[in-house]
C-alpha positions as CSV (number, residue, x, y, z in Angstrom):
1,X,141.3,-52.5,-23.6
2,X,141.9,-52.7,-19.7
3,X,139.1,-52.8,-17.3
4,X,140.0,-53.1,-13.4
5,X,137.3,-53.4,-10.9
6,X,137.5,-53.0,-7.1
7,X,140.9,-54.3,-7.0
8,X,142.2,-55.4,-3.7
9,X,145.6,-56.3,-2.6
10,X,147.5,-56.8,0.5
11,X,151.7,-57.7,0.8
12,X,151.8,-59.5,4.1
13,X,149.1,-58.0,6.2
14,X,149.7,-53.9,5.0
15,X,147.7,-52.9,1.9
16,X,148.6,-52.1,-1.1
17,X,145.7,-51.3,-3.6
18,X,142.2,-51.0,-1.9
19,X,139.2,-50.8,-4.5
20,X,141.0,-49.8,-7.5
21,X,138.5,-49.3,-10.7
22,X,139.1,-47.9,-14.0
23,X,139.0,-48.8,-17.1
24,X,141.0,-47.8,-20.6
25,X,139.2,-47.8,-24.1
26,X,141.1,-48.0,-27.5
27,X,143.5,-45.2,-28.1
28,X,143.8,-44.1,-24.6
29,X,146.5,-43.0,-23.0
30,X,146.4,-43.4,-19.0
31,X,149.1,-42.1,-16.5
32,X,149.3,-43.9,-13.4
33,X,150.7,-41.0,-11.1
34,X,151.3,-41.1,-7.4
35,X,154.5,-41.7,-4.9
36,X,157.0,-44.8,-4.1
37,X,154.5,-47.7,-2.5
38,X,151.5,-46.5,-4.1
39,X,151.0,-49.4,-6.0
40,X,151.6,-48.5,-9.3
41,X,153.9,-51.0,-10.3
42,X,151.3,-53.7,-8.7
43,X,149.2,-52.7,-10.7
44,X,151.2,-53.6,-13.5
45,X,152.4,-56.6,-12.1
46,X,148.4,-57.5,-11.7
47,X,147.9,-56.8,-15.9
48,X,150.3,-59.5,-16.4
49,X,149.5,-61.6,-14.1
50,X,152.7,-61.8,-12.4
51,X,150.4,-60.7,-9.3
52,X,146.9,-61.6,-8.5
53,X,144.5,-59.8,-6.6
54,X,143.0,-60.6,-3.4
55,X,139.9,-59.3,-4.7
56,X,138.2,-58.2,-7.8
57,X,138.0,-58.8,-11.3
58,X,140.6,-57.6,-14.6
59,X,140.1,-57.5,-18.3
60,X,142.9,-56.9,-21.1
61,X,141.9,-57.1,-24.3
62,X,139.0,-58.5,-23.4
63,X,140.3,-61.5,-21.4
64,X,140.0,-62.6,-18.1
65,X,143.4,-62.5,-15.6
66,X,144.5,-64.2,-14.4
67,X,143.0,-67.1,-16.3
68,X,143.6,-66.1,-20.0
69,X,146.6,-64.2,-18.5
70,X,148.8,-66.1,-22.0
71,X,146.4,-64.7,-24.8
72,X,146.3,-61.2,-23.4
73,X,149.6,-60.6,-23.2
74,X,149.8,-62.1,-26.6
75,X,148.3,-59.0,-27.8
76,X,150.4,-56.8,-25.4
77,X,153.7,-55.1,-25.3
78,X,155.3,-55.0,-22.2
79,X,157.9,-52.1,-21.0
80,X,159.7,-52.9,-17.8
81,X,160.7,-50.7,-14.8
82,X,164.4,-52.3,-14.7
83,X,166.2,-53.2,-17.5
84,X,166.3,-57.3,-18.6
85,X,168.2,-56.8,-21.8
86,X,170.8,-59.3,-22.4
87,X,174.3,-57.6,-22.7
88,X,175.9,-60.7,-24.3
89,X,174.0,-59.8,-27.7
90,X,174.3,-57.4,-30.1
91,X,171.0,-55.0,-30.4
92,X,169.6,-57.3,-34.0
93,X,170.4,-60.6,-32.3
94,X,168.0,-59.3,-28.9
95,X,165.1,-58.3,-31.2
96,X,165.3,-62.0,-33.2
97,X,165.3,-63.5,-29.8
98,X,162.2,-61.5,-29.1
99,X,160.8,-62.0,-32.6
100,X,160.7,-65.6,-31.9
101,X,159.3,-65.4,-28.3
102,X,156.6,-62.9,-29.6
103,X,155.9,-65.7,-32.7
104,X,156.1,-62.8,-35.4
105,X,155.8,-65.3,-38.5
106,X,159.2,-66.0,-39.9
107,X,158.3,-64.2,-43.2
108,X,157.6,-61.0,-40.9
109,X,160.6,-60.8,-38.5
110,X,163.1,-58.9,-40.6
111,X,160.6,-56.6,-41.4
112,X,159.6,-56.1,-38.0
113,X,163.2,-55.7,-36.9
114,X,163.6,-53.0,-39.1
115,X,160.8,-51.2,-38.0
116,X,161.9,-51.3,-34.6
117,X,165.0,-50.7,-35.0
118,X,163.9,-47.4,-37.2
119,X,161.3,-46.7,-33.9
120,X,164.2,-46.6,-31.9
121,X,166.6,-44.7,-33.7
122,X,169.3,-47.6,-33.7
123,X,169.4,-48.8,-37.1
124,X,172.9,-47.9,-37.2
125,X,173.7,-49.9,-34.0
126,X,172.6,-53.4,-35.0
127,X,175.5,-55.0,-35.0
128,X,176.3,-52.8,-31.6
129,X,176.2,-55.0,-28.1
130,X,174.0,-53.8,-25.7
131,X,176.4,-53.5,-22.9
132,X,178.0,-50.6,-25.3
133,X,174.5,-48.7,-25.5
134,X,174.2,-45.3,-23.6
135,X,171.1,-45.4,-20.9
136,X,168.9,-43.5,-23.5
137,X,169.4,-46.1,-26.2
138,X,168.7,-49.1,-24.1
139,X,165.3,-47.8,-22.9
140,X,164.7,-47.2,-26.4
141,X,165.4,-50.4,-27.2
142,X,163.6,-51.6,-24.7
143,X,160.5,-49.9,-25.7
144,X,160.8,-50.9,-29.4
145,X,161.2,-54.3,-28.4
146,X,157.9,-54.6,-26.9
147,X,156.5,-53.3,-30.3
148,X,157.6,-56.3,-32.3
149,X,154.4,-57.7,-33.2
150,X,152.2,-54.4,-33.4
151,X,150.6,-55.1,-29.7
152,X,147.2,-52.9,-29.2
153,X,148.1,-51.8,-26.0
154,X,151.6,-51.2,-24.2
155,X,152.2,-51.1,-21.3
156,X,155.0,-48.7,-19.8
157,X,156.4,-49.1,-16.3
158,X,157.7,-45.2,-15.0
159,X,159.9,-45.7,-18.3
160,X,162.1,-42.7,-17.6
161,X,163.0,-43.6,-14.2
162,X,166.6,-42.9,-13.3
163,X,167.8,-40.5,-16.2
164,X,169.2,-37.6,-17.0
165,X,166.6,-34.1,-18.5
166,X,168.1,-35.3,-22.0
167,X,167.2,-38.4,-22.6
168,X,164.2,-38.1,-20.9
169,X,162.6,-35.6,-23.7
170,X,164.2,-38.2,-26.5
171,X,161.9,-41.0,-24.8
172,X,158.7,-38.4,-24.8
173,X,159.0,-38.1,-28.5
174,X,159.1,-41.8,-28.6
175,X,155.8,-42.0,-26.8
176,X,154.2,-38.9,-28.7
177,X,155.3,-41.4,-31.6
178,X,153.2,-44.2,-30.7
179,X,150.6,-41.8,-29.1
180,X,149.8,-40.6,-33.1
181,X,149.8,-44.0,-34.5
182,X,146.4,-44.9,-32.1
183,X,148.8,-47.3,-29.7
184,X,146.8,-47.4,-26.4
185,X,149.4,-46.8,-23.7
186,X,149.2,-47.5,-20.0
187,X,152.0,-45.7,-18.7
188,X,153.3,-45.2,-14.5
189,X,155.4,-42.4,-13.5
190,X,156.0,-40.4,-10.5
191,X,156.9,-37.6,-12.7
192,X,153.6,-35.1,-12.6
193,X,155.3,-33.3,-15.6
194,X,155.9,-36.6,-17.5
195,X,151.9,-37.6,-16.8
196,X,150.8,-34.0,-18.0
197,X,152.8,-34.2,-20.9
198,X,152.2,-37.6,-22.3
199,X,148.9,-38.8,-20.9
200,X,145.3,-37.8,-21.7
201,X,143.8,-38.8,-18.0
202,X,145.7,-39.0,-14.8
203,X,144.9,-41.7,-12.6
204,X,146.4,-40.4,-9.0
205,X,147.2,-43.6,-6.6
């Protein structure tokens, strides 16, 4: 699913990742652990090619970054660290929008809505803007959202960063959720609880 080898990576002259290599097979799920500047989020950055590496090679999905960067991430779902949800739309209108980006066919995308909307517990907030979502839904939502069009590996960018004990454990049962349905997950965290509790093997940056 992921294979990273002897990554390099400098910002400016100070480095950031310095011969990173592991790899992920199918069903895996992978916690990136380790402290503010470790490079986690680089490394995430790197799997969608938002970043390249100085050095070093990366397959997803068995295509090559940063070249084939647009069919890997095709086959992807992507969680980000801040939230990019629109507030002007309501929570149906922000998965059609993603529906279309993610080219679920057109006979597939109410379907899809539904299940994500049922995956994040917000079928009865549809019609509800975003900007009137409590943090836990939104991350929710954000999560379903990258599960439109049944991706084989998501990636999850230290996805409870910033809340409350709560809504934290609602977002674990999330993850154990996809975790039995066989989604590999990538996750980063600087929670060594969070990477005990929802990951497999613990990478440590």
């Amino acid at each position: 699913m992921i294979k990273l080898q002897n990554l390099h990576f400098e910002y400016g002259h100070t480095p950031i990742l310095d011969a990173i290599t592991f790899t992920i097979g199918p069903g895996d799920r992978i916690g990136l652990i380790g402290p503010n500047g470790a490079g986690k989020s680089t490394t995430m950055r790197m799997l969608t090619a938002q970043a390249i590496a100085d050095e070093g090679s990366i397959e997803v999905l068995g295509h090559s970054l940063p070249r084939d960067s647009k069919a890997a991430r095709a086959q992807m779902g992507v969680v980000p660290q801040l939230d990019n949800l629109d507030t002007t739309l309501t929570v149906s209108q922000q998965l059609l929008v993603f529906s279309h980006l993610y080219r679920v066919p057109r006979a597939e995308r109410a379907a899809a809505i539904d299940r994500a909307l049922g995956i994040a517990k917000l079928a009865d907030r549809r019609d509800t803007k975003i900007d009137e979502l409590s943090g836990g839904m939104r991350r929710r939502l954000l999560i379903s959202r990258a599960l439109l069009h049944g991706p084989r590996l998501l990636l999850l960018d230290e996805p409870t960063v910033g809340l409350d004990p709560q809504i934290r454990q609602e977002l674990w049962a999330l993850i154990d959720l996809l975790r039995s349905e066989g989604t590999s997950i990538l996750m980063s965290t600087h929670y060594i609880e969070e990477a005990h509790r929802l990951s497999d093997t613990v990478v440590v940056m």
